[in-house]
MDAnalysis code that builds the backbone (N, CA, C; Angstrom):
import MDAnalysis as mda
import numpy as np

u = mda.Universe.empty(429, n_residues=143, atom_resindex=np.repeat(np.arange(143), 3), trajectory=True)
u.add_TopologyAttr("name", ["N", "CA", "C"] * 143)
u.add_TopologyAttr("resid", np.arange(1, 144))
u.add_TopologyAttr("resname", ["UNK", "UNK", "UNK", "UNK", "UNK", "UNK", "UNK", "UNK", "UNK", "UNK", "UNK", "UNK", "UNK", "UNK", "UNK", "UNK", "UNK", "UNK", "UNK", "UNK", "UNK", "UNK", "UNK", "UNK", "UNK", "UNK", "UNK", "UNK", "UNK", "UNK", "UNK", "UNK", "UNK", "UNK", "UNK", "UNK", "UNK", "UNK", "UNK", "UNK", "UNK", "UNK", "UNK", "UNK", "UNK", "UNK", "UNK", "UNK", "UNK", "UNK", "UNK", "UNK", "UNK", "UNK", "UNK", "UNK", "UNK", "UNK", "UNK", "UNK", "UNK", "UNK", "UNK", "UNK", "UNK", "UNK", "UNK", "UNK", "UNK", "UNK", "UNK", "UNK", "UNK", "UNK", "UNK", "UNK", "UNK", "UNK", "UNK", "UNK", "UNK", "UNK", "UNK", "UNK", "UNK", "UNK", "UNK", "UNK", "UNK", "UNK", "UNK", "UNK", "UNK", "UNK", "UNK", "UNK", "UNK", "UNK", "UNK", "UNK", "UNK", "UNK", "UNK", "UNK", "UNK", "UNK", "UNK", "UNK", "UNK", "UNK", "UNK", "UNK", "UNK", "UNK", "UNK", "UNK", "UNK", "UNK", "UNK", "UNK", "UNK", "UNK", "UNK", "UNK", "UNK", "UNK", "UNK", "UNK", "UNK", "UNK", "UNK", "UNK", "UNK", "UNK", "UNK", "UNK", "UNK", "UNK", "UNK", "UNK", "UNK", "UNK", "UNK"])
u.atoms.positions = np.array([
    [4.891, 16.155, -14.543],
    [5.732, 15.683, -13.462],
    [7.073, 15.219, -14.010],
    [7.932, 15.590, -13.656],
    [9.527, 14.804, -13.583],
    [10.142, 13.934, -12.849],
    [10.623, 13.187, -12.982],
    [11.048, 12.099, -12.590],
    [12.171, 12.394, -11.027],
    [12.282, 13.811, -10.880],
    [12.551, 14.105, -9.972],
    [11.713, 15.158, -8.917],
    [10.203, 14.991, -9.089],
    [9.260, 15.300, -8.349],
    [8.651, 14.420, -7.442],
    [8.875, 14.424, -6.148],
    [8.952, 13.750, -4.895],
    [7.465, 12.928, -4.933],
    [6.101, 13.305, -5.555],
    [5.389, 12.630, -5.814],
    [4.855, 12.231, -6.959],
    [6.211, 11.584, -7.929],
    [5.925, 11.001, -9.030],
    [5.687, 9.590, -9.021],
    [4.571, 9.403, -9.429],
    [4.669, 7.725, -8.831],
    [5.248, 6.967, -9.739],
    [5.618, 7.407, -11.087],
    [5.983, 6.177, -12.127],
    [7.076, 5.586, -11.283],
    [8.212, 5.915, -11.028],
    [9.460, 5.188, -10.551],
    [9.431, 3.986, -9.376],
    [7.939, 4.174, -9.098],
    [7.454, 2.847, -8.503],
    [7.304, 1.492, -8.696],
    [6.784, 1.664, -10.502],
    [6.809, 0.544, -11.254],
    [7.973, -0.241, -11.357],
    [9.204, 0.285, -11.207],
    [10.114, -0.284, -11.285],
    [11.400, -0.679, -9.943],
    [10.474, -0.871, -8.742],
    [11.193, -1.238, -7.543],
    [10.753, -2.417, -7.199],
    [11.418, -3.727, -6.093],
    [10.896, -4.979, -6.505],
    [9.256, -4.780, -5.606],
    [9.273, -4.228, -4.836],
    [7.435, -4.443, -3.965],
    [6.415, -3.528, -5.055],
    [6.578, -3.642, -6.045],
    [5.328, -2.976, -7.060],
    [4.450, -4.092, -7.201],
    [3.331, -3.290, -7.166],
    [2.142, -5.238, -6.639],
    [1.162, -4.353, -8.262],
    [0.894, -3.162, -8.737],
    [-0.200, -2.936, -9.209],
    [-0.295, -1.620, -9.464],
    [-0.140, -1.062, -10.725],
    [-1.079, 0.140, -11.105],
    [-2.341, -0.448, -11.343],
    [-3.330, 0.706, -11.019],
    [-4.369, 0.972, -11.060],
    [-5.535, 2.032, -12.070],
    [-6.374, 2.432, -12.590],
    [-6.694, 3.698, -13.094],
    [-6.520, 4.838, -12.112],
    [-6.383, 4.774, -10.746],
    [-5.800, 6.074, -10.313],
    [-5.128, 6.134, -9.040],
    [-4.708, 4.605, -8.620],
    [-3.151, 4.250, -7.529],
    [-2.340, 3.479, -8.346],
    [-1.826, 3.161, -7.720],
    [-0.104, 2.326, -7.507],
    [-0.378, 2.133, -6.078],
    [-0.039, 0.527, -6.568],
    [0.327, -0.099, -5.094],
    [1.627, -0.939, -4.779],
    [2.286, -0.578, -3.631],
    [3.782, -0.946, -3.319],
    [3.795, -1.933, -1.848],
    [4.988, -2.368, -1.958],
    [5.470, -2.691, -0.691],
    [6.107, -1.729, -0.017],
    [6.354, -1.532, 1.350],
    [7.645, -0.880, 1.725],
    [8.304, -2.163, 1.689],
    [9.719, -1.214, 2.094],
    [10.621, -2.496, 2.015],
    [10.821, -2.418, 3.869],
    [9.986, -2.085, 4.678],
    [10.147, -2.318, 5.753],
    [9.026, -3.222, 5.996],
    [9.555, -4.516, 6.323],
    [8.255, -5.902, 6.399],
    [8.109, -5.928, 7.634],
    [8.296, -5.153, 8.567],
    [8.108, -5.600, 10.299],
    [6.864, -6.237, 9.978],
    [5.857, -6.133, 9.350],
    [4.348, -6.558, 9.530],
    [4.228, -7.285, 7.586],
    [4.739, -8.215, 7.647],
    [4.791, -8.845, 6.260],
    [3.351, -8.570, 5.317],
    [3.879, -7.969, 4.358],
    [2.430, -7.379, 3.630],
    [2.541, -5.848, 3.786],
    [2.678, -5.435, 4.406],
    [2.742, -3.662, 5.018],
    [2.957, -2.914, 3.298],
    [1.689, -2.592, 2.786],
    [1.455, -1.945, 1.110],
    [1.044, -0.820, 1.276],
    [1.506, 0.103, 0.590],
    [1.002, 1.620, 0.281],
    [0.376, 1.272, -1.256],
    [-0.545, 1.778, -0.935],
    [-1.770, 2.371, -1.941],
    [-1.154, 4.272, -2.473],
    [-0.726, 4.218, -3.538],
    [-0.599, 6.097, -3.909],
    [-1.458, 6.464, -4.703],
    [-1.667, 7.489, -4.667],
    [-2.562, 8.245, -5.514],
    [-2.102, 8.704, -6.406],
    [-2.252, 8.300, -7.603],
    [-1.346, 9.405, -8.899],
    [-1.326, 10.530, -9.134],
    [-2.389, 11.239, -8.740],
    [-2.550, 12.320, -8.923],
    [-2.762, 13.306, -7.711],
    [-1.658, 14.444, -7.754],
    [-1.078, 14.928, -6.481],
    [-2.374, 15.416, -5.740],
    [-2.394, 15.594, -4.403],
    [-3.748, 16.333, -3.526],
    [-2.730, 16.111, -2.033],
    [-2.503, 16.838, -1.051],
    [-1.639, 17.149, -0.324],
    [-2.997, 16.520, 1.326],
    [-4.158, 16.374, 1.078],
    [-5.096, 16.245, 1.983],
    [-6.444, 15.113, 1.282],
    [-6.342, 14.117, 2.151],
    [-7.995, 13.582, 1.616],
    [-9.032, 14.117, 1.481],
    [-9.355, 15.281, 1.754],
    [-10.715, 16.490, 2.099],
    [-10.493, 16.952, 0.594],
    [-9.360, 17.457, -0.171],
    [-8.719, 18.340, -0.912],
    [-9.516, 17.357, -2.132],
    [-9.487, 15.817, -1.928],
    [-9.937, 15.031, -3.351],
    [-10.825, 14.630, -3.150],
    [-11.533, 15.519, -4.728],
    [-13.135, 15.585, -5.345],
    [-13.515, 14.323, -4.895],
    [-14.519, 14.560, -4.819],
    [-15.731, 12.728, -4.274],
    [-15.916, 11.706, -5.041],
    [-15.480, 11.997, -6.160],
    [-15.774, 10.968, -7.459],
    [-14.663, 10.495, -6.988],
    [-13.563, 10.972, -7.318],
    [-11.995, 10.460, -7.118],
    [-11.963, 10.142, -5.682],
    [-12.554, 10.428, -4.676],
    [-12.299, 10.157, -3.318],
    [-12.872, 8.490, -3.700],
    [-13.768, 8.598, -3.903],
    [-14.847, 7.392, -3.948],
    [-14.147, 6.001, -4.667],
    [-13.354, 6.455, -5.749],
    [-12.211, 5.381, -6.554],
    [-11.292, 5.191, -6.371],
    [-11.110, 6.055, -5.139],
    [-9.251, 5.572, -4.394],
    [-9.809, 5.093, -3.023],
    [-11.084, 4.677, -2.679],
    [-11.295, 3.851, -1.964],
    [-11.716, 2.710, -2.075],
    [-12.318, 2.602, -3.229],
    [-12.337, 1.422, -4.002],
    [-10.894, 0.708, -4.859],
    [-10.018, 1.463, -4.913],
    [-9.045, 0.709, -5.024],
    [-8.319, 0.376, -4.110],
    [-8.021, 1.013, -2.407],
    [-7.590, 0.815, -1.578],
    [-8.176, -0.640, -0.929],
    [-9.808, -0.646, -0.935],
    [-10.103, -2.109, -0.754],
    [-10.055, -3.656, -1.792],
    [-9.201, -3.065, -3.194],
    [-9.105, -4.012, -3.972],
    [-7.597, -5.028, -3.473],
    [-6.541, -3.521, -2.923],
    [-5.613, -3.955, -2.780],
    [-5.927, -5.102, -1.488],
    [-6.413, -4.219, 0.134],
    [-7.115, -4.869, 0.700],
    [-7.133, -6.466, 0.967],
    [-8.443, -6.608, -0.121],
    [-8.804, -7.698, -0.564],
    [-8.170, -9.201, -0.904],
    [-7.072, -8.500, -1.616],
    [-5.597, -9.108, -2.495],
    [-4.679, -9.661, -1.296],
    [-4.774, -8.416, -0.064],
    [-3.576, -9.067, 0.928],
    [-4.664, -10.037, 1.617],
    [-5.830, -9.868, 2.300],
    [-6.165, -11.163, 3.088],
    [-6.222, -12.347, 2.188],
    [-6.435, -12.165, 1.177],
    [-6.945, -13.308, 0.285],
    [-4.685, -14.341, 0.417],
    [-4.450, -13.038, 0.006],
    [-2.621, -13.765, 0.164],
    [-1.923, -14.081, 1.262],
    [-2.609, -12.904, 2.444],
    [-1.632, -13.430, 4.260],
    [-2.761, -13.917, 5.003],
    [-4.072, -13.956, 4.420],
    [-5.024, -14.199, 5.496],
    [-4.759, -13.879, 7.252],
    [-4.711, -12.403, 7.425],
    [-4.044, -12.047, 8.479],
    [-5.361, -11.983, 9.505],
    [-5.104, -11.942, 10.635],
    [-6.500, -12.024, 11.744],
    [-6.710, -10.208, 11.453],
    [-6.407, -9.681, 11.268],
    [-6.775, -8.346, 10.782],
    [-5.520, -7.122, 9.859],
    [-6.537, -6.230, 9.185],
    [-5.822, -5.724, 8.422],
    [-6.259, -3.454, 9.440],
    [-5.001, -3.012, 9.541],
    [-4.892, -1.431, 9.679],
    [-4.388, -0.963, 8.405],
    [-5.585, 0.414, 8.921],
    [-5.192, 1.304, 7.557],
    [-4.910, 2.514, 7.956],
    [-3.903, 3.182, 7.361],
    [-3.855, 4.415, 7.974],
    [-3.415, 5.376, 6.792],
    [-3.911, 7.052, 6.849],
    [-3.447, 8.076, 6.119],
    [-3.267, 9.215, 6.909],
    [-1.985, 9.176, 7.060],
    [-1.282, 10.289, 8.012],
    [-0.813, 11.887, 6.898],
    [-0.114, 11.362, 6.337],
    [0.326, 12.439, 5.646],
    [1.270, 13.878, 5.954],
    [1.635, 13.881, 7.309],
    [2.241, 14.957, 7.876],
    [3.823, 14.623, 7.427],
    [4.270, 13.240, 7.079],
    [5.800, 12.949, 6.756],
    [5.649, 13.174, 4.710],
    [4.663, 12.189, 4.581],
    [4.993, 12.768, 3.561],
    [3.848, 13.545, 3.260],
    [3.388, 14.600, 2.206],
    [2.292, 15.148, 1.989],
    [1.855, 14.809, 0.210],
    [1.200, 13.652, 0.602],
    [0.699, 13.526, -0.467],
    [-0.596, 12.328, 0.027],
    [-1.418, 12.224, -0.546],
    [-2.713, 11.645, -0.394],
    [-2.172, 9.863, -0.939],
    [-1.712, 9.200, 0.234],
    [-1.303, 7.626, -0.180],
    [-2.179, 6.855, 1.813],
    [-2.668, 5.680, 1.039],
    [-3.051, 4.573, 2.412],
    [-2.055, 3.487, 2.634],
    [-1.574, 3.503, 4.053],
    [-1.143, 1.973, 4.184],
    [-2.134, 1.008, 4.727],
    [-1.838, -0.264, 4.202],
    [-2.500, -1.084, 4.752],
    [-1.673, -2.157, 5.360],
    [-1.958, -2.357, 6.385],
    [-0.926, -3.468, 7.648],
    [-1.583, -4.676, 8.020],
    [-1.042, -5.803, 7.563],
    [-1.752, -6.806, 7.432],
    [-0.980, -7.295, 9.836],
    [-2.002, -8.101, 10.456],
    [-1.672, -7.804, 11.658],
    [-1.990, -9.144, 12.035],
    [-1.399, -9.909, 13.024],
    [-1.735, -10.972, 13.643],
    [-1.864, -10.960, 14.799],
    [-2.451, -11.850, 15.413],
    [-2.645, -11.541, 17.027],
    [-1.399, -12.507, 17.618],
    [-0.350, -13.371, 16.882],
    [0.933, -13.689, 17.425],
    [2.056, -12.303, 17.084],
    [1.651, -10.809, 16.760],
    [2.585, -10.050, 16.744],
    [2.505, -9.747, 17.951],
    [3.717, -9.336, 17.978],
    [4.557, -8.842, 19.545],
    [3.977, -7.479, 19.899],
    [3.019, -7.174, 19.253],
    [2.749, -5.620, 19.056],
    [1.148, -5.941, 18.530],
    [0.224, -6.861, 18.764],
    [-0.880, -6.970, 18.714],
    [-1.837, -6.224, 19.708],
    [-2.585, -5.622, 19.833],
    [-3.625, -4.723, 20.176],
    [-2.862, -2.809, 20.530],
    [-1.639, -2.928, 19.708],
    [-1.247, -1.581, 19.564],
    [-1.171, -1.301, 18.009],
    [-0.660, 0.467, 18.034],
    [-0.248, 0.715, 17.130],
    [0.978, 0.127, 16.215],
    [0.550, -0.289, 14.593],
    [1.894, -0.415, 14.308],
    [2.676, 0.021, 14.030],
    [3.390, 1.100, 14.929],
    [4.786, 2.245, 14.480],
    [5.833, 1.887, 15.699],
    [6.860, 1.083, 15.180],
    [7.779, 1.157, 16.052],
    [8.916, 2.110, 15.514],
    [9.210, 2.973, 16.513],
    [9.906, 3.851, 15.878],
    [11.629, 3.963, 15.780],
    [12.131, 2.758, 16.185],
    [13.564, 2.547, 16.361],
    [14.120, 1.143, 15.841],
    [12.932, 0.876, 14.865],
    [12.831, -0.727, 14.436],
    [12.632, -0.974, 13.224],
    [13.098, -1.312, 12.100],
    [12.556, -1.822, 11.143],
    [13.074, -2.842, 10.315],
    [12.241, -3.693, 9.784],
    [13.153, -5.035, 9.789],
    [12.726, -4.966, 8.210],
    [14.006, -5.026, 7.078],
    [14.416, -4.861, 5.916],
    [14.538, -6.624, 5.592],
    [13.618, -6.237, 4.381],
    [13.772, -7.754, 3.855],
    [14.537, -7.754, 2.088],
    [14.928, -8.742, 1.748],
    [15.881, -8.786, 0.499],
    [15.132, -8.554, -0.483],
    [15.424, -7.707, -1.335],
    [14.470, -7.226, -2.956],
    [13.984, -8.697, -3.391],
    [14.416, -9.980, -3.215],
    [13.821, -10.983, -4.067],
    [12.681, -11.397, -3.046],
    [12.473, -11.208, -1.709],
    [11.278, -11.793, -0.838],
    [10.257, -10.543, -1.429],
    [10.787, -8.972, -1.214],
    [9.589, -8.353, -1.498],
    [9.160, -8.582, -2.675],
    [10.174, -9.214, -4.168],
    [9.497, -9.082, -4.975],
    [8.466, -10.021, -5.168],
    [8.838, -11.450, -4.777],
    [8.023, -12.502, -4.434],
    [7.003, -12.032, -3.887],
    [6.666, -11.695, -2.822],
    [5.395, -11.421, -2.390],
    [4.933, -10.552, -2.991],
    [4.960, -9.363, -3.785],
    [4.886, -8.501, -4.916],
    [3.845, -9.241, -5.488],
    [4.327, -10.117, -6.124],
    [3.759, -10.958, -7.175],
    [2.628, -11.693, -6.567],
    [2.562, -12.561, -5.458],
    [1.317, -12.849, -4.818],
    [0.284, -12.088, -4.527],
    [0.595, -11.285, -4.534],
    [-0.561, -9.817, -4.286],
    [-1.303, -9.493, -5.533],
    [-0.412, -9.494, -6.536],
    [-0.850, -8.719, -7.452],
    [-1.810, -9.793, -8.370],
    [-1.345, -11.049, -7.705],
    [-1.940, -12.261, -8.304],
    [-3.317, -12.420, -8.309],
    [-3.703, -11.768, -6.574],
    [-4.832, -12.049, -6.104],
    [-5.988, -10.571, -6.357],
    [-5.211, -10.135, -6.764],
    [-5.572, -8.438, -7.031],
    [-6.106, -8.578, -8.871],
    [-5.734, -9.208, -9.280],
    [-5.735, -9.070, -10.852],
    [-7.455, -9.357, -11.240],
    [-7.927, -10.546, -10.262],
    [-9.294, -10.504, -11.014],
    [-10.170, -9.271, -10.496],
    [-9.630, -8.516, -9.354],
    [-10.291, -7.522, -9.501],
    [-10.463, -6.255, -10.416],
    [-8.956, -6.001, -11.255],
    [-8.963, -5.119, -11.828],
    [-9.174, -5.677, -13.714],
    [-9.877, -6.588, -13.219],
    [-10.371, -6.815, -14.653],
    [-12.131, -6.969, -14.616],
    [-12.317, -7.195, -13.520],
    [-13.929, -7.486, -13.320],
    [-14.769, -5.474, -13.839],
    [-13.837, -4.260, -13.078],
    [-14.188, -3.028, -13.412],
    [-13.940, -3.042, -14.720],
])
């Protein structure tokens, strides 16, 4: 992969919402916080469809998807967490996870507003970055 291949994940490590490599994700912030916490889980290794990745590997990018998970209730303790893998924008095998409250303005819908997104400053995402990854760490030492 090159550093100019659209699903290279290294260049992740170095943006401020990097919460966590993994043995086979990376986990990020967007930098769109409408839903504070809102983390992509990637897969390092390219597969264009979840069907497409072998079961072993299916099986450990779901176990790391609930480590990350884990990390955000334990950090926003949110009244619930959405997950979603769409993949038609981008095509590559990555989960978000949307941490959700029932005081959002947008509680018992979908969270895609599509004319909205509320950008927070590289030092809040990186801050919360770091809380995540805080709460995430004894998991990736317990495997």
């Amino acid at each position: 992969m090159s550093n100019d291949d659209p699903f290279d994940w290294r260049p992740l490590r170095d943006t401020p919402g990097f919460v966590a490599e993994m043995p086979h994700t990376v986990a990020f912030l967007l930098t769109d916080q409408t839903y504070s916490g809102r983390t992509v889980v990637w897969l390092k290794e390219h597969f264009d469809d979840p069907a497409d990745v072998p079961r072993e590997l299916r099986t450990l990018l779901m176990d790391e998807v609930m480590y990350v998970a884990e990390a955000i209730r334990r950090t926003l303790r949110p009244d619930r967490l959405n997950y979603t893998c769409f993949g038609n924008a981008v095509p590559h095998v990555h989960w978000h996870i949307i941490p959700r409250r029932k005081d959002d303005p947008d509680w018992g819908k979908a969270p895609w507003r599509e004319n909205e997104r509320t950008g927070v400053p590289d030092a809040e995402i990186a801050a919360l970055a770091a809380r995540i990854r805080k709460e995430l760490e004894p998991q990736l030492t317990e495997d």
